[in-house]
Structure formats: structure tokens, C-alpha cells
N, C-alpha and C positions, 0 to 999 in steps of 0.2 A: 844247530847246536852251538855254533861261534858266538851267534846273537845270544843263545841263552846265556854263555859266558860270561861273555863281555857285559848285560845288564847285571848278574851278578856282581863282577868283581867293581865295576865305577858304584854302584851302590855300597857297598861294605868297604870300599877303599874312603869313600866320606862319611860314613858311620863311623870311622875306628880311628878318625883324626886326632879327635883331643878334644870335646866333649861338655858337657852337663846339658840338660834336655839336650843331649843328643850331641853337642859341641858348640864351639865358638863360630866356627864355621857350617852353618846349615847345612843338612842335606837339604837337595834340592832336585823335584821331581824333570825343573825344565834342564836336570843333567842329562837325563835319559828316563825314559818310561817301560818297565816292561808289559810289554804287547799282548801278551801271547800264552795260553792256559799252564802251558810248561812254566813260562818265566813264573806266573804268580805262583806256581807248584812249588817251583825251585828258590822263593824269596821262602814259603810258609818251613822249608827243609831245611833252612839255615841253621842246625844245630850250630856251628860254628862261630857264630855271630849271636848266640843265646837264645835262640827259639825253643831251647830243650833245656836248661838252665834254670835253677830256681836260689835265691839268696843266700846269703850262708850266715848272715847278722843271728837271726834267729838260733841255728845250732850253737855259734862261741859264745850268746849271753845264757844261753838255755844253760840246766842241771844236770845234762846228758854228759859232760866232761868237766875237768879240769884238768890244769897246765901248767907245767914243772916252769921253775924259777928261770931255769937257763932258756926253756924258748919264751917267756911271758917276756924277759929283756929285750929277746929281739925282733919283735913284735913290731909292726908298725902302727905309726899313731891310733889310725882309722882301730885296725884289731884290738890293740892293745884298751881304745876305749870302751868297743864293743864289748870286750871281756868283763871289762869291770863295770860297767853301767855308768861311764863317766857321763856328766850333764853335756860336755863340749864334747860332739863324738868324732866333728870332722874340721882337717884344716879348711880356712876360706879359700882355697885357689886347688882344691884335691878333688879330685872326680870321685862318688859314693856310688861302687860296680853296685851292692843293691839296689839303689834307686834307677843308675843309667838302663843297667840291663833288663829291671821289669816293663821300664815306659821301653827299650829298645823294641821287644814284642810288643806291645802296641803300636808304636809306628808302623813297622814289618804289617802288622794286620791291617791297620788303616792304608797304605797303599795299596795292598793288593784288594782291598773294598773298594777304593775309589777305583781302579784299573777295572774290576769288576761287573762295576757300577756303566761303567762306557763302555764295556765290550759287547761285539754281537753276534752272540752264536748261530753258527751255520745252521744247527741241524737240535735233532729234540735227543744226541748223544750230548751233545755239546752244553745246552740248556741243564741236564741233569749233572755236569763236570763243573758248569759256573756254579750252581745252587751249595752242591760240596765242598768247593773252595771256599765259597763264602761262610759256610757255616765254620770249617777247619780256621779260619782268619778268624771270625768274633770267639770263638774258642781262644787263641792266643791272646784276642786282646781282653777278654776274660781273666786270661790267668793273671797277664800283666798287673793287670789294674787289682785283683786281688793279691798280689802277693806287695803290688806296693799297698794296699790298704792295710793289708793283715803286719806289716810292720812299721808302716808311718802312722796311722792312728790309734787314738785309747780302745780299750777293749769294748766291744758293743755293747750297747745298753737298750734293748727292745724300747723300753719307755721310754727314751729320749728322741724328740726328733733334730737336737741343737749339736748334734757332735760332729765335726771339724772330719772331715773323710780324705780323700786326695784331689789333686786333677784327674780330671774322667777325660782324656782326650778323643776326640771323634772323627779327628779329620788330622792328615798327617804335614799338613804344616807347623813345623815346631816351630816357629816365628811368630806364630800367634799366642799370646800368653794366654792362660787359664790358670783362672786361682783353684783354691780347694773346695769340692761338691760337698755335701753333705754327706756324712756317710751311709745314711738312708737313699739317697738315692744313686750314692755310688755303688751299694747293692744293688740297687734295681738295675741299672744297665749290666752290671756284670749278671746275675740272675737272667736279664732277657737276651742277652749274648748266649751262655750256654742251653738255654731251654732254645732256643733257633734248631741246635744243630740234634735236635731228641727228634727229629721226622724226617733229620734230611740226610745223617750221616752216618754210615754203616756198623752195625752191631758190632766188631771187631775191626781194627789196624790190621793194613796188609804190610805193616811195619810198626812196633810200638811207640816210634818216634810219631807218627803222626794221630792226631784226634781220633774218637769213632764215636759210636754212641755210650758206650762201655765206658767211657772215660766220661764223657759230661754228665753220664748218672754220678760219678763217682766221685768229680767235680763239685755238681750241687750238691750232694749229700758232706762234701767236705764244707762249703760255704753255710749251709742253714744249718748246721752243728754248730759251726760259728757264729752265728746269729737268734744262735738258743732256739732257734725254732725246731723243736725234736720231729714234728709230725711230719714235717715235709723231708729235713733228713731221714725218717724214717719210708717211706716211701721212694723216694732215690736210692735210696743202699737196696731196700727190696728189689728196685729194679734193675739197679748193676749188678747184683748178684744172680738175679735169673737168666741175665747172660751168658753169665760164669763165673763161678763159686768156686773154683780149683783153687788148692792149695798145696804147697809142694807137703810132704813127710817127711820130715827131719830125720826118723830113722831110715827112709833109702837114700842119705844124700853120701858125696863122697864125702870120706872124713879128712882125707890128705890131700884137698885142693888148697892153695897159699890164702886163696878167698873163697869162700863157703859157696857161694851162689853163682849160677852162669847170668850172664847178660841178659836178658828178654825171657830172663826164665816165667812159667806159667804163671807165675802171680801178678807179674807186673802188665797195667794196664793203660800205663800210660808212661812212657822213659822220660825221666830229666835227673839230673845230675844237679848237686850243691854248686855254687861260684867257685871254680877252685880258688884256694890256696894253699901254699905248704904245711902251714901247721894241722892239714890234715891227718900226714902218713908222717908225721913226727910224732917219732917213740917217745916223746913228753907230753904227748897230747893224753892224756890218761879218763879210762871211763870213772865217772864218780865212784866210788867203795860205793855210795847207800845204794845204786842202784844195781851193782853186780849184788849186792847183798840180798836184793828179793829174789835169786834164780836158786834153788836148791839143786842138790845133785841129778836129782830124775828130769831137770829141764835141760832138753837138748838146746837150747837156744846157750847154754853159758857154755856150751863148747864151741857153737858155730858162728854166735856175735862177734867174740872174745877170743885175746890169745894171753899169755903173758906177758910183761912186758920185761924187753933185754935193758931197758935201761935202767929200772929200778924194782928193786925185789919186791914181789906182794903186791905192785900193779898190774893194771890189765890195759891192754890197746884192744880198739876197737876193728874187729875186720870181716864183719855178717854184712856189706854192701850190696845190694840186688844191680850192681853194675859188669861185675867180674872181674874188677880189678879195684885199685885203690879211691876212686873217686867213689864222692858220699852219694846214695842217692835220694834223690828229690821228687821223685814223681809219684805218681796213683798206683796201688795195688792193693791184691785182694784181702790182705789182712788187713790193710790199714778199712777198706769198707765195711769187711764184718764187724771189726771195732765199731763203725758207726752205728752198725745196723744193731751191735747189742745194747749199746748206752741209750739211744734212740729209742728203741723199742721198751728198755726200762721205764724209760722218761714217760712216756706214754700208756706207761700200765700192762702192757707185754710180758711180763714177768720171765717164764714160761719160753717163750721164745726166745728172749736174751739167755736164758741159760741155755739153751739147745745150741744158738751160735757160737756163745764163748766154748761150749765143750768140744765143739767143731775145731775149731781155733785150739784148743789145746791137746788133742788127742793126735794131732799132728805136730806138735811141737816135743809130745814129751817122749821118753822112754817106753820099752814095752812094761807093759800093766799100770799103763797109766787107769785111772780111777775114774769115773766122769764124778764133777761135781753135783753136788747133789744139797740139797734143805738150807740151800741161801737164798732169803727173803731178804727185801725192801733193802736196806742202807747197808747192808752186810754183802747184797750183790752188786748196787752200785759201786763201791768200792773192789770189791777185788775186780769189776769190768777195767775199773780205770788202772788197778796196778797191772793188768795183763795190759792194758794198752801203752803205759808207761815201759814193759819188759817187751814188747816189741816193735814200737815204734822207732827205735834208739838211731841218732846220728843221722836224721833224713829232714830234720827242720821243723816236723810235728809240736815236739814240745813244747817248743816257743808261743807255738797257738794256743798248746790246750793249756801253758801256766798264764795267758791272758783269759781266756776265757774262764776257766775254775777259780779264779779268783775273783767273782762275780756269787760264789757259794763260800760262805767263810769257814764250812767246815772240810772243804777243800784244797782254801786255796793256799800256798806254800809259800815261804819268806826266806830269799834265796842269800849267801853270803859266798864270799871268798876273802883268801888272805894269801900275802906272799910278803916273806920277809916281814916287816914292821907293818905292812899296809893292808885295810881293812876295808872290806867293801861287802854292803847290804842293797839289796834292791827288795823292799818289804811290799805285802800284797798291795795292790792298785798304786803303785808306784809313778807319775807322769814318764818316766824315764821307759816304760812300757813302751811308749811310742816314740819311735827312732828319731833323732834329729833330722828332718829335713836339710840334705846340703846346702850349705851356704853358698856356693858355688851357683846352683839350682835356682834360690831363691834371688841373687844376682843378676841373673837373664829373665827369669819369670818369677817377678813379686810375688810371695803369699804369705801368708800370716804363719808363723814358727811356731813349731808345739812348745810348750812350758815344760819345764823340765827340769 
């Protein structure tokens, strides 16, 4: 138990130094190696160190909020560009927590691959505990690598094979530089990473912090969404739904908890949490008017997302977190898959079925004598799919993807503004500015070629 410690803390004690791919100062395997099935367990459990953690760029440029004048002042740089979609988003010498901490999960999995790679199980217990770890690792370095793709590059384009993706890292020496993969085949690894762990890792989490198979359906079915490919997401959403399809009911939930949701409640199927920071649970962080404006009174979601807000009359703060307390969350759940599985399944001519899902999804969200919908065809159901997806995805990082991705459909896609004070700011559909500045910082220690913007 000492050893398992002590590999712990010397490893996150040079992770947390001072930083870009990882710091100035490398981590360094010949500091210590861990040995031993726990230690690699106890590297993949590092909530702490952002193994459970997913960006938060996406939520502050997204339409899910805006932000009263006195905290947009006291913003830092980094935030403060993010908000507004500035071209320059980071100082040169500032560590960018979205980029460190997706490649951090990468690293985190590539060590414990290579530890993997050299260990020699005893026994045919031990053979089935490397196979699982292994798979639980490319799972991480999966997410990693998609959640740095899903914000440092343009929005995918099937027909393109030329578009600029991220570093795919595969081996956890950050000292070795890697430019940027293409983003066709930076799908591909992250696709063959998750499909790894569809035969080798357990239908459900004996913790929701850790991987299962429930999660890497719900995974890829989040990625080939993203990749417009509907059939294959539609087939992954089928499948992490035959796992389990539960959905909490809004009318038995408590009404008087300070936060709506318990922690690991029945939907969530995979835990992580936004990057914190303050201007989370700051009473000027305000939900958009247009979007409280889609919830009418028979929707129990505009009681349990939403409170008032103390700070200015007629606003609302957001507080529907599936965490159970104030931090946003970031991870897989079962509403966000049935979402896939009903756009998907439209996509694909399912008609019929996506309306059987979305009625699923709302007969659980609304009042008693809610109504199932009913005689919406073709463009008429695509749309209300996406505004039910829009009214419950809110404040988890979703939207940022899907106003990248819908604006690949022009009668979709949306032309986002803000102002404060005199200052005026637009980010119009297919904007370069989609794709996050790579830090300077980053690009410093390991050259690669900077998005336009």
C-alpha cells in the first residue's frame, strides 16, 4: 500500500509542476515506474489529477449562458477570450487547463499501456485484470484525444480527407514532439481505442468513475454523431441502451434539494465533471432568456435545471448538475444517448422509432398528463429532436459540439452574438474561430502548425 502511494504521489507531484505538454520540466518514467495491477488501477482512478474531468472552453463560448458585466470584468484573459470568441485566446507563457488536461489523460493511459505492455501475469485471474486495465487506459486516452480534437479542430467534414486534427500521442514520452494527425485518422485511433474495450470490459462500472462497456457504446455513439456518420451512431446508442435505458422521473424527484440530482444517479454512465472554475456558481453566470424560453410550464426540467436568480430580477441560474452539488457535469448519460439514438435513427429513416424515444425522454421529464407526441414527420421531427436536445443537454459541454457540428446543415446551423457595455461580439456559422487556439505555450515546446483564426 506504501509503494502504491508513494508511485502515486512522485508521479502527480511532476505532473502538477508548471506545465504545457505536460511542463517545462518532464515527467519522467526513469523517476519511478509503477509495477503492479493496483498501481496502474490507482494511476487510471486519478479523478484528481483529471482523469474524470472534461473542458469547460466549450460551455463559456457555447449559447447555454451569458454573463453579467461585473463578473465578464473580472474574468481572466484566457476566460474572458473564451467568452467572446477573441482570435488571441491565450497569453504566450499561460498554461491552457483545456488542452493540459485532455493530453494529461493521455499520458495517464499511455503509461499505464506501456507498464502493461511489460508486466507478467501470474495466473489466467491476472491475464483477464491486464486485458481490463488495458482496455479502461485506451478508453482514457480516447477521451483525451477526442475532447482535444472536438475543440482544437474545424468541425468535421466526411468528404474531406485534408483537415488538420491534433497530436495523437501513443507512447508517453512527452519529450518527443508530434505535430498534428489528420483528423481522419485521429478518429481512427480514438474509434479503435474505444471499440478495444466492447469484448473485454464489463457491462456496467462497479464505480461510475471508471469505464465499462455502457460507456464506450455511449462514447462512440457520441463520436460518429460527431462524424455525421448516423448509422454507426445509431447502432451504438442501440447498444448502450440495451444495457440500460433508465431514466430518472422528474415527477418522483425531491423538489427541496439545493441541487436537483444525486451524484451517480441512474442515468449517469459514465462521471466527469467541467474544469472547474468560479464563474460557474457565480450568480452572474445567467442561463440564456432564448433557451429558458423553449421550457413551458408543464416542463418539469424549468423547475429542476433552474432557480431564480438573487442577483438580478427576471434571471435565472443554472443548478439541474447530475454531480450533486455545484460542479458542472461532463460525462455519459442516458438522456444524452437517447438523444442520439433519436436523431440517429431519424437520420437513417427510423422515423417511427425516434418518435417512440423522444416520447420516452419526455414523459419522464414533464408533468402528470403529459400527451405523447404524435403526427410529426420528416423536418418537423428533426427539429423538435434537436430543441428537446438543446432543453436538456444544458451546461455539460454538449452544445459546443452540436453548434459545430449543425452548422454543416444551413438550416440549422446558428449565428451566435454577445455584447457588454459598448462591445460587440459575433461568432457566425463556420466561423475559423470554432477551433480553439492551440496554446502558444504548447506550440513552444512542441512545434505545429496554429489554426487560423
Amino acid at each position: 500500500m506504501k509503494k502504491h502511494i508513494l508511485v502515486l504521489v512522485v508521479i502527480c507531484t511532476a505532473l502538477m509542476q508548471g506545465c504545457a505538454d505536460f511542463l517545462d520540466e518532464k515527467p519522467s518514467k526513469d523517476l519511478v515506474v509503477p509495477t503492479t495491477l493496483d498501481d496502474f488501477q490507482g494511476l487510471l482512478d486519478a479523478k484528481l489529477q483529471g482523469m474524470n474531468w472534461f473542458p469547460l472552453a466549450g460551455n463559456l463560448g457555447s449559447d447555454d449562458l451569458f454573463i453579467g458585466d461585473g463578473l465578464a470584468n473580472s474574468l481572466n484573459y484566457n476566460l474572458n477570450a473564451t467568452y467572446f470568441w477573441q482570435k488571441d485566446m491565450n497569453l504566450p507563457d499561460v498554461v491552457d487547463i483545456n488542452w493540459y488536461y485532455a493530453y494529461l489523460k493521455v499520458f495517464y493511459a499511455n503509461v499505464v499501456l506501456e507498464g502493461l505492455k511489460a508486466y507478467e501475469p501470474e495466473n489466467q485471474m491476472e491475464q483477464s485484470r491486464v486485458k481490463e486495465l488495458e482496455a479502461m487506459a485506451r478508453f482514457y486516452r480516447a477521451q483525451g484525444h477526442f475532447e482535444a480534437l472536438i475543440h482544437y479542430s474545424e468541425p468535421f467534414d466526411p468528404s474531406r480527407s485534408d483537415q488538420l486534427g491534433v497530436p495523437i500521442r501513443l507512447i508517453s514520452d512527452v519529450t518527443v514532439p508530434i505535430g498534428r494527425s489528420s483528423m481522419v485518422n485521429g478518429f481512427e485511433r480514438i474509434l479503435a481505442d474505444l471499440e478495444f474495450g466492447l469484448e473485454v470490459l464489463p457491462d456496467k462500472p462497479t464505480v461510475p468513475t471508471r469505464p465499462s462497456r455502457w460507456a464506450a457504446e455511449a462514447m462512440l455513439s457520441r463520436v460518429y454523431l460527431n462524424m455525421h456518420d448516423y448509422e454507426k451512431a445509431y447502432v451504438h446508442a442501440t447498444d448502450g441502451l440495451g444495457i440500460d435505458n433508465s431514466l430518472m422521473d422528474y415527477k418522483s424527484l425531491d423538489s427541496t434539494l439545493p441541487y436537483s440530482f444525486a451524484i451517480f444517479n441512474e442515468e449517469v454512465i459514465f462521471y466527469q465533471e467541467l474544469l472547474f472554475n468560479g464563474y460557474m456558481f457565480n450568480g452572474q453566470t445567467y442561463v440564456n432568456p432564448d433557451l429558458v424560453a423553449l421550457y413551458d410550464s408543464t416542463d418539469l426540467r424549468l423547475h429542476y435545471l433552474f432557480e431564480s436568480s438573487a442577483g438580478e430580477e427576471g434571471r435565472m441560474n443554472f443548478k439541474g448538475n447530475y454531480t450533486g452539488d455545484f460542479y458542472l457535469f461532463g460525462g455519459l448519460a442516458v438522456d444524452e444517448l437517447l438523444l442520439d439514438f433519436a436523431e440517429s435513427a431519424f437520420r437513417i429513416g427510423e422515423e417511427e422509432q425516434s418518435l417512440e424515444a423522444l416520447n420516452y425522454l419526455l414523459e419522464n421529464r414533464y408533468d402528470e398528463g403529459f400527451t405523447p407526441v404524435t403526427g410529426l414527420l420528416g423536418e418537423a421531427l428533426l427539429e423538435k429532436i434537436l430543441t428537446e436536445r438543446r432543453k436538456e443537454l444544458v451546461f455539460r459541454g454538449n452544445r459546443w459540439m452540436d453548434l459545430k457540428r449543425l452548422n454543416s446543415y444551413p438550416e440549422l446551423a446558428v449565428n451566435l452574438s454577445r455584447s457588454r457595455n459598448d462591445r460587440e461580439a459575433n461568432l457566425p456559422v463556420n466561423d475559423p474561430r470554432y477551433a480553439l487556439e492551440i496554446p502558444p505555450l504548447e506550440i513552444s515546446l512542441n512545434p505545429m502548425e496554429q489554426n487560423i483564426r
